[in-house]
C-alpha positions as CSV (number, residue, x, y, z in Angstrom):
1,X,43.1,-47.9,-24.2
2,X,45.6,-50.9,-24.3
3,X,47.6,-51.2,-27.2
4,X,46.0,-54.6,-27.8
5,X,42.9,-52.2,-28.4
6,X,44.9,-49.9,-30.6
7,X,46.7,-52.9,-32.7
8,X,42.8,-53.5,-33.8
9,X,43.2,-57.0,-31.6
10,X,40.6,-58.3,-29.1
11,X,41.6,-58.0,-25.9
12,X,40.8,-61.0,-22.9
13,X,37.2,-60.8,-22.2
14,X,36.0,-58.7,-25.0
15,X,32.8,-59.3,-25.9
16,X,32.3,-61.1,-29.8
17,X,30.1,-58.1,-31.5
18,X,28.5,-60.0,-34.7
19,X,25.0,-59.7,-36.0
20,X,23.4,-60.5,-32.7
21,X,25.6,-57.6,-31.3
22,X,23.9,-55.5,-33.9
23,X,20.5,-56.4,-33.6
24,X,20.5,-55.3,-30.0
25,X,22.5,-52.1,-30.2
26,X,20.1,-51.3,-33.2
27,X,17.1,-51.8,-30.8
28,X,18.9,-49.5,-28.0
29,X,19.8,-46.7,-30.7
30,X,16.1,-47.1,-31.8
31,X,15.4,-45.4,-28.4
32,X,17.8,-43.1,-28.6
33,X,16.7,-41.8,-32.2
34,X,13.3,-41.1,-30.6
35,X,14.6,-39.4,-28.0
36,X,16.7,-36.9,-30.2
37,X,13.3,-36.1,-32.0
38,X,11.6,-35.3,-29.0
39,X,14.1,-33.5,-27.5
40,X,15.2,-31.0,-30.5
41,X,11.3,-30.9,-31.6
42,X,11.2,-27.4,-30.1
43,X,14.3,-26.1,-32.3
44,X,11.3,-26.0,-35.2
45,X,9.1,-24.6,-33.3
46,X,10.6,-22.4,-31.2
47,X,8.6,-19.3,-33.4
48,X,5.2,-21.1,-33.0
49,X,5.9,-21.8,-29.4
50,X,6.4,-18.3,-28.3
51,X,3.4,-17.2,-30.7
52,X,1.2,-19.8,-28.6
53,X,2.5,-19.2,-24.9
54,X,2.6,-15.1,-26.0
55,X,6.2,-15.1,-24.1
56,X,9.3,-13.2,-24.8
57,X,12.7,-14.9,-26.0
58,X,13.9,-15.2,-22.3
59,X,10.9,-17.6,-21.5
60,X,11.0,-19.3,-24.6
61,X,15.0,-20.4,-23.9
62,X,13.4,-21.7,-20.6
63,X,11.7,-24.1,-22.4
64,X,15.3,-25.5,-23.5
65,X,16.9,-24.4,-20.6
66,X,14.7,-26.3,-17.9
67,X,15.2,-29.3,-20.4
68,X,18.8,-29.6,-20.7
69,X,18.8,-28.5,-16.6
70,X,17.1,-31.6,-16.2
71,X,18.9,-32.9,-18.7
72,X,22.2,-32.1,-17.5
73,X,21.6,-32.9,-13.5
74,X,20.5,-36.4,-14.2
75,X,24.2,-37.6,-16.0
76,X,25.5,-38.4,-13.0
77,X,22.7,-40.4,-11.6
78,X,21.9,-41.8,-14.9
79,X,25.1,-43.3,-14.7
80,X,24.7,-45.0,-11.5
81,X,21.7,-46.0,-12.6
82,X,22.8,-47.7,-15.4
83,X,25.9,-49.5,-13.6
84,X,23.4,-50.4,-11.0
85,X,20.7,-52.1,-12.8
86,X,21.7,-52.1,-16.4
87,X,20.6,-50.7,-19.6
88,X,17.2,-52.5,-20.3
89,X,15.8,-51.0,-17.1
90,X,17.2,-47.4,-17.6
91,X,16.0,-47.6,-21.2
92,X,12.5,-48.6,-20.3
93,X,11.9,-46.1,-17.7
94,X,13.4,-43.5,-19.6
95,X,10.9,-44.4,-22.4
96,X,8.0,-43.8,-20.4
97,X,9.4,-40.5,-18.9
98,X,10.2,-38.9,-22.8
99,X,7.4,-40.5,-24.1
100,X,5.0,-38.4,-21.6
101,X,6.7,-35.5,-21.6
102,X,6.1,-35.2,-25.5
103,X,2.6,-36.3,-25.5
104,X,2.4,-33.5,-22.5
105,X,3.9,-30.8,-24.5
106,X,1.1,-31.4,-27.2
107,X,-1.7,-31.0,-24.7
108,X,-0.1,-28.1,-22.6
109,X,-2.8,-24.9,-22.0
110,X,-0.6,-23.1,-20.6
111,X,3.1,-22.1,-20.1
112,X,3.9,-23.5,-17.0
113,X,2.4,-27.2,-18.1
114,X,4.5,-27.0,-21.3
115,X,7.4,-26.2,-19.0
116,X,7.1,-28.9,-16.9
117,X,6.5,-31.1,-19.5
118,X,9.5,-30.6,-21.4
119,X,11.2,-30.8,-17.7
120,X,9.7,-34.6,-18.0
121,X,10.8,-35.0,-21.3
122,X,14.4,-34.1,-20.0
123,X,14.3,-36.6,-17.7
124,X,13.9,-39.6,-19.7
125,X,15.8,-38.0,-22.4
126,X,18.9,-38.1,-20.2
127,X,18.4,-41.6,-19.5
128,X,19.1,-42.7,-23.2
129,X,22.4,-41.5,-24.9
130,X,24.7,-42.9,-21.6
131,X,22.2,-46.5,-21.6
132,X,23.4,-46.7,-25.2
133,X,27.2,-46.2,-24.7
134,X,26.9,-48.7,-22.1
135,X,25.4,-51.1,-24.1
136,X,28.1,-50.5,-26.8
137,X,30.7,-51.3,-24.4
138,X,28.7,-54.8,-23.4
139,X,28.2,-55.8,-27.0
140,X,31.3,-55.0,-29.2
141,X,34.6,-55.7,-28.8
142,X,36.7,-52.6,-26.7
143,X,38.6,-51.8,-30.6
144,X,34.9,-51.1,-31.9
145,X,34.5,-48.6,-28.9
146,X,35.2,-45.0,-30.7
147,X,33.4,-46.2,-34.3
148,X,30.3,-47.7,-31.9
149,X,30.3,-44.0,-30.1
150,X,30.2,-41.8,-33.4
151,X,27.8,-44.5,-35.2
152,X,25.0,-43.9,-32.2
153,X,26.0,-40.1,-32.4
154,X,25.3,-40.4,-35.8
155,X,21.9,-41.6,-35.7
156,X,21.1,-39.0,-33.0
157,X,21.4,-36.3,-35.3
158,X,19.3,-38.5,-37.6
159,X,16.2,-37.8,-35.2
160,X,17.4,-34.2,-35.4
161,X,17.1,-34.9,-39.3
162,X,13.7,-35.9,-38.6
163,X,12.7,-33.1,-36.6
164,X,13.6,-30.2,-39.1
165,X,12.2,-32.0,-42.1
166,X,9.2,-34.0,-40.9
167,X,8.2,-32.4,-37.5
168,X,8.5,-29.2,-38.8
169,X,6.5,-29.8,-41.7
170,X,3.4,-31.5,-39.3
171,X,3.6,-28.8,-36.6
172,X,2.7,-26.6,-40.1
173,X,0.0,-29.0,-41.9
174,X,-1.8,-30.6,-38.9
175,X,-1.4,-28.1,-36.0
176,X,0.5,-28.0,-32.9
177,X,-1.5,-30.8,-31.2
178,X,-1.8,-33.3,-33.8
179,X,1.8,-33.2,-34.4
180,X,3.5,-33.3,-31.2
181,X,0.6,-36.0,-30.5
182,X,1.0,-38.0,-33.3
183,X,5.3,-38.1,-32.9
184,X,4.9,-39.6,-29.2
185,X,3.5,-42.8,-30.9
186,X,7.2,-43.6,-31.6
187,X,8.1,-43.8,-28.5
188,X,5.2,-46.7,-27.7
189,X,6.5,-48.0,-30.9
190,X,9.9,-48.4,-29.5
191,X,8.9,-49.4,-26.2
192,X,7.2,-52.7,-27.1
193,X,10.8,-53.2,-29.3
194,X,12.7,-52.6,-26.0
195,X,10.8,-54.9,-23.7
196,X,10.7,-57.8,-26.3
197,X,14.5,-57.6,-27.7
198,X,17.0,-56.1,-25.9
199,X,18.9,-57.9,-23.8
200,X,21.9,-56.1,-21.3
201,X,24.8,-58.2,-21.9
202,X,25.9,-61.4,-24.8
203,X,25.4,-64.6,-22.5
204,X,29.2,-65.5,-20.9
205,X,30.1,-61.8,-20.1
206,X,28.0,-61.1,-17.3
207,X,29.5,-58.1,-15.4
208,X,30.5,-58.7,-11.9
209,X,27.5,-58.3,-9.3
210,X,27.7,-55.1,-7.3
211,X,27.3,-55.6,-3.8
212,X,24.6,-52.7,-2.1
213,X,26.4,-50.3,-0.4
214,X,24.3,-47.1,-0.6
215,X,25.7,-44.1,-0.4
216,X,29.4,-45.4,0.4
217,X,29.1,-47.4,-3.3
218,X,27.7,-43.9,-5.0
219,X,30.1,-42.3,-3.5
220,X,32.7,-43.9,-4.0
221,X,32.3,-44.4,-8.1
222,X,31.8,-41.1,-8.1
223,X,35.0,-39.6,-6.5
224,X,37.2,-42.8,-8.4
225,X,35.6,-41.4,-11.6
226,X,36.2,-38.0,-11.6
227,X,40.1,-38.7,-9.6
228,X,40.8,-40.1,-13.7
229,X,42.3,-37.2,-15.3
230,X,41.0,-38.8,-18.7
231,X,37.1,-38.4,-17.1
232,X,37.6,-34.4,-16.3
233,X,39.3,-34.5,-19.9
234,X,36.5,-35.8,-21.5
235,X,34.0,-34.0,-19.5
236,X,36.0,-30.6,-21.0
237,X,36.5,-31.8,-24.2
238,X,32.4,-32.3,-24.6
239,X,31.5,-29.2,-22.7
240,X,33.7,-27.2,-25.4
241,X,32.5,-28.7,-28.9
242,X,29.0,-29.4,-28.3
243,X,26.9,-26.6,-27.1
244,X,27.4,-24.1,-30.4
245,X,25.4,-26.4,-32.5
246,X,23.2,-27.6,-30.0
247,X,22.8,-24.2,-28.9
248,X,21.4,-23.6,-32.7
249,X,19.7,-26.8,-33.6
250,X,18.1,-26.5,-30.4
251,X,16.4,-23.0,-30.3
252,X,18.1,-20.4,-31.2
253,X,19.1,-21.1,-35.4
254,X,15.7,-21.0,-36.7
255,X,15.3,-17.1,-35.2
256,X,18.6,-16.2,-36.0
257,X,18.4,-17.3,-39.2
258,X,15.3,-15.7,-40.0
259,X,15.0,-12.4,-37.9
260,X,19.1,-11.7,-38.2
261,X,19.3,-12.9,-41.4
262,X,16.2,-12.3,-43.3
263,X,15.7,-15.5,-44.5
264,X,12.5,-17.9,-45.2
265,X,11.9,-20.1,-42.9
266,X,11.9,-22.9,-45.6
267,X,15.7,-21.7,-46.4
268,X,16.9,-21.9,-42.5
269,X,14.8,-24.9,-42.2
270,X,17.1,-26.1,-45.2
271,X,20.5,-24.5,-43.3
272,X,19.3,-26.4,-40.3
273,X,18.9,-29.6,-42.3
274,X,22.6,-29.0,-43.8
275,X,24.0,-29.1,-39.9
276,X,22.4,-32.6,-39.5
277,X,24.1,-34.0,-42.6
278,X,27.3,-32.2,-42.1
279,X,26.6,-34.1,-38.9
280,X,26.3,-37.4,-39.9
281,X,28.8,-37.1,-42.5
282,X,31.7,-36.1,-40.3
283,X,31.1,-38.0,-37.4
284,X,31.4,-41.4,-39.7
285,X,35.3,-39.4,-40.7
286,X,36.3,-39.0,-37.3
287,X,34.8,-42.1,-36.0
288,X,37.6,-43.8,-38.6
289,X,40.2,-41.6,-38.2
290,X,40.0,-42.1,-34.3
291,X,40.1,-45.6,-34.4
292,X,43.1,-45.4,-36.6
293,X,45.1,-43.2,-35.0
294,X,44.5,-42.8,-31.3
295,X,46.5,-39.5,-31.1
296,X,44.6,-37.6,-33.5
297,X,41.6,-37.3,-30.7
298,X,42.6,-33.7,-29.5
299,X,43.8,-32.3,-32.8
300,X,40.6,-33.1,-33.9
301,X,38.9,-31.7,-30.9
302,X,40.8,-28.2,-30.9
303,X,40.6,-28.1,-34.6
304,X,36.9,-28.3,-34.5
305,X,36.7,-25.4,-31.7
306,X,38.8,-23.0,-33.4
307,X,37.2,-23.6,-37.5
308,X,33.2,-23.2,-35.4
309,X,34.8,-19.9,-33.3
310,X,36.3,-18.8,-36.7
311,X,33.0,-19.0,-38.9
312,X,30.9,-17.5,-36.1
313,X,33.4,-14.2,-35.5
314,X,33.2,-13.9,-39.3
315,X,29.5,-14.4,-39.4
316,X,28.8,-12.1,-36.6
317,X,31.0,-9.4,-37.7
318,X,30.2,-9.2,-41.5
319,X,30.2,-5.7,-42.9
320,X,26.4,-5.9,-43.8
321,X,22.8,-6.1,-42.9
322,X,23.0,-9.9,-43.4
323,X,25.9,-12.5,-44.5
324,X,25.8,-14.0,-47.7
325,X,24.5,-17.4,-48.0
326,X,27.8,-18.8,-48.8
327,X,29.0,-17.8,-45.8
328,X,26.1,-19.1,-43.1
329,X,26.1,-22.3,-45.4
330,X,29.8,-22.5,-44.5
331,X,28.8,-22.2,-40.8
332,X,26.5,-24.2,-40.8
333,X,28.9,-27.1,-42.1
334,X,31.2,-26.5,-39.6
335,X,28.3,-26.7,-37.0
336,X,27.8,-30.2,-37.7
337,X,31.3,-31.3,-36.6
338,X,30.9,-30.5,-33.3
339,X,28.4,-33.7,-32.5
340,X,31.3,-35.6,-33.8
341,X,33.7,-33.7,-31.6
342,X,31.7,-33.8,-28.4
343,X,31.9,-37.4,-28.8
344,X,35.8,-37.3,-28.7
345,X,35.2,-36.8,-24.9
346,X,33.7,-40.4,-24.2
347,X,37.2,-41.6,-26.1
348,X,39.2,-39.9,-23.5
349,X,37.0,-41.3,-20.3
350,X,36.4,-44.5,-21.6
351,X,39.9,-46.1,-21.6
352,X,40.1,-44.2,-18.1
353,X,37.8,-46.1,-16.3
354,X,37.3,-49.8,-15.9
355,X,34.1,-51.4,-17.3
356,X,31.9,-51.1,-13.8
357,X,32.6,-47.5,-13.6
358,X,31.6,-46.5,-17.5
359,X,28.6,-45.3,-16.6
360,X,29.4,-42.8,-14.1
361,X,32.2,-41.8,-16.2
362,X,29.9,-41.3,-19.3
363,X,27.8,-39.5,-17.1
364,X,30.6,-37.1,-15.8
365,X,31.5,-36.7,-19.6
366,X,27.7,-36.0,-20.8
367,X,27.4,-33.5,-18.4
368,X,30.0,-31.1,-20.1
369,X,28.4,-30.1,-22.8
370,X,24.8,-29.9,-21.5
371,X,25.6,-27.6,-18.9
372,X,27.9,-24.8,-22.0
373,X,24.5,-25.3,-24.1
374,X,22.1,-24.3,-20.7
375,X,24.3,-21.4,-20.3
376,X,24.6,-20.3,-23.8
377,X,20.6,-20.7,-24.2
378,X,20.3,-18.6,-21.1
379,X,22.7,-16.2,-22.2
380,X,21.6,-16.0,-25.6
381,X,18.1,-15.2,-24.0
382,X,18.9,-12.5,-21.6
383,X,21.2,-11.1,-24.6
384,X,18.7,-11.0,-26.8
385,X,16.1,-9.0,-24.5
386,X,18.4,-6.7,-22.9
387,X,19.8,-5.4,-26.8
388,X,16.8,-5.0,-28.8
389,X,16.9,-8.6,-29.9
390,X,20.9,-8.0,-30.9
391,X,22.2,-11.5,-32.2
392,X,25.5,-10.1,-32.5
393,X,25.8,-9.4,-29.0
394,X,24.0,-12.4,-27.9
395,X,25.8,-15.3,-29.7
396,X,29.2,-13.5,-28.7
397,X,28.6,-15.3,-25.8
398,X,29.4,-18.6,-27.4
399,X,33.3,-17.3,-27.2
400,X,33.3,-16.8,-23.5
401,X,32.5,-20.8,-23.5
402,X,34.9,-21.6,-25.6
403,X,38.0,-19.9,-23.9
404,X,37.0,-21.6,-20.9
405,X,36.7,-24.9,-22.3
406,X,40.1,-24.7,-24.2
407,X,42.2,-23.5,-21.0
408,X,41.1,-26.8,-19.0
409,X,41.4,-29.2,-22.0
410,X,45.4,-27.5,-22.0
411,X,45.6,-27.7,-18.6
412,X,44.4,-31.5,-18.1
413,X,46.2,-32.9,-21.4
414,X,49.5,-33.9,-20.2
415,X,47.8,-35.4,-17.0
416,X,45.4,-37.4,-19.0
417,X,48.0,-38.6,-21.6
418,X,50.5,-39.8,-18.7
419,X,47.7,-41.5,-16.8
420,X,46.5,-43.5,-20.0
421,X,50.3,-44.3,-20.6
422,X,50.4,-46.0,-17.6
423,X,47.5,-47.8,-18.0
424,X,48.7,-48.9,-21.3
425,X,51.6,-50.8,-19.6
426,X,49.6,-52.5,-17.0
427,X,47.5,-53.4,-19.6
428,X,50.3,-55.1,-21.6
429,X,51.8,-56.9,-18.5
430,X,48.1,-58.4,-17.8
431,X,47.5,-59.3,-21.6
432,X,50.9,-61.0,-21.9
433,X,50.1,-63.1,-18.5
434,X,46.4,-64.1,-19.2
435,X,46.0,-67.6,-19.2
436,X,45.4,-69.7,-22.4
């Protein structure tokens, strides 16, 4: 990031954000808020799910597994995608493809179908969070970038919100059809709001065309991407935060918190719900701190690891049948900081990459913590079976992750932080010689 960026200045070229800015990153969010509900819709009924397939816990984390799979392999192409043809046409088709895969899942006879419809659902899924970013990056000035990031993380885990206090209470009033049926209506709703107001790009910062080049073009953004120290970074950086609470918003919380922990499901659904504003809360704190103080992005990064591996070894390893509440409420806080945190990452590839290459590099990123939260769900899974349904054993595995995440975020810091110093001072020398 130039310093221009970090003085709070606009830089040459930036686009002017305002209210129109707004009004079309709202629309582009809209999609992404959908999204989040269909895709952690199964965290609240992960119970009724196996109770209706009749499987195990090792098929029911395939349901999440084959999702974030999906998920996970499309980041790369997403952001191709996305460079390629721009936001309104990722958006749209990923619409379509979420939007079927939900309405799939509600009509599902049988395991396989619901497994390939949450495979669908995936897909467009993983067209949505790295349109968004992009589309961030079109509409507000590059200063805004980091607050813009955490604001659309932010109402992510809004759907989230959604999902353990609205879904949850359908899928237990109207029945498993009606609800996941009735929820894919949002995503028509916000289809018709896609193809009538969003628009890629203010008029007078059109990005450069990209000539076709095929492979050589895919390639080639590809390898530049990941050659950026800050990319890898990032990618590390979101592979370590994210996947312990996406791990248990997305399956596994609601049966550890009541099977492990002998609670209602009413009270986990409430524990659940406490993630999602700790969530939203926090990521508003580090949105502003980051944007204030550029240097306090990996602080805040390994901070957030050690506090979530800290209140899961004392959770785990309580001296008792079950921890006290005041404990797994504690957790559960600390759980929602690492949306927030995982979002650190894009602040690390961002000011790596120039502004025809931030979707691959987004993509690189997103990958990270997708593919910790697949293992963990598989892990978890296996765990789980092969014990005796032992949670302790099972989320142990979440420290495995971690140690591996922290040893290349060490490894890669210096790089990074040398690389983005040197694009600091080429960024100086080309503000200072810009025309007026």
């Amino acid at each position: 990031m130039s310093s221009a960026t970090s003085a709070g200045k606009t830089l040459p070229g930036d686009p002017p954000g305002g209210r129109r800015a707004i009004a079309v990153w709202s629309v582009g969010v809209a999609v992404y808020f959908v999204a989040v509900i269909f895709r952690t819709s199964l965290g609240v009924a992960g119970l009724d799910a196996a109770d209706r397939f009749h499987v195990n816990a090792s098929a029911l984390s395939t349901f999440s597994i084959v999702q974030l799979l999906v998920y996970a392999g499309m980041q790369i192409p997403v952001g191709l995608l996305v460079d390629r043809l721009g936001t309104k046409k990722v958006l749209g088709i990923g619409v379509v493809l979420f939007t079927a895969g939900q309405l799939g899942f509600a009509f599902s006879p049988s395991y396989g179908m619901a497994l390939a419809s949450r495979a669908l659902l995936g897909c467009g899924d993983a067209m949505t969070f790295i349109s968004v970013l992009r589309l961030g990056t079109r509409w507000f000035p590059a200063r805004r970038g980091p607050m813009v990031a955490q604001l659309a993380g932010l109402v992510g885990m809004a759907g989230n919100l959604v999902s353990t206090l609205v879904l949850a209470r359908l899928l237990h009033g109207i029945g498993w059809t009606a609800a996941f049926a009735g929820s894919a209506l949002a995503g028509v709703a916000v289809f018709v709001l896609l193809l009538l107001f969003l628009k890629d790009h203010p008029e007078g910062h059109e990005p450069e065309p990209l000539p076709h080049q095929g492979a050589a073009y895919v390639r080639r953004q590809i390898a530049t991407s990941w050659r950026e120290p800050g990319t890898r970074l990032g990618l590390w950086v979101h592979f370590t935060t994210q996947f312990p609470a996406m791990v248990f918003l997305l399956l596994w919380g609601m049966p550890f918190l009541v099977e492990a922990q002998g609670l209602s499901r009413a009270t986990a659904g409430g524990l659940l719900t406490l993630v999602v504003v700790s969530n939203m809360t926090v990521g508003l704190v580090y949105g502003q701190i980051i944007a204030r103080h550029h240097a306090a992005r990996l602080p805040l990064a390994l901070g957030t690891v050690g506090a979530t591996a800290f209140l899961w070894a004392a959770t785990l390893a309580y001296p008792a049948d079950h921890a006290p509440m005041w404990l797994l409420v504690v957790l559960c806080t600390v759980l929602g900081a690492c949306g927030p945190a995982s979002m650190i990452g894009f602040d690390f590839a961002r000011p790596a990459n120039p502004p025809e290459r931030q979707g691959t590099a987004s993509g690189i990123t997103n990958m990270g913590g997708f593919v910790a939260s697949m293992t963990t769900l598989f892990a978890v899974g296996v765990l789980l079976d092969a014990t005796g349904d032992d949670y302790t054993v099972a989320f142990s595995s979440v420290f495995v992750l971690q140690a591996v995440g922290v040893s290349q975020i060490l490894r890669l810091r210096k790089r990074a932080a040398r690389r983005e110093r040197e694009r600091l001072v080429t960024s100086r020398v080309e503000t200072v010689h810009v025309p007026v």
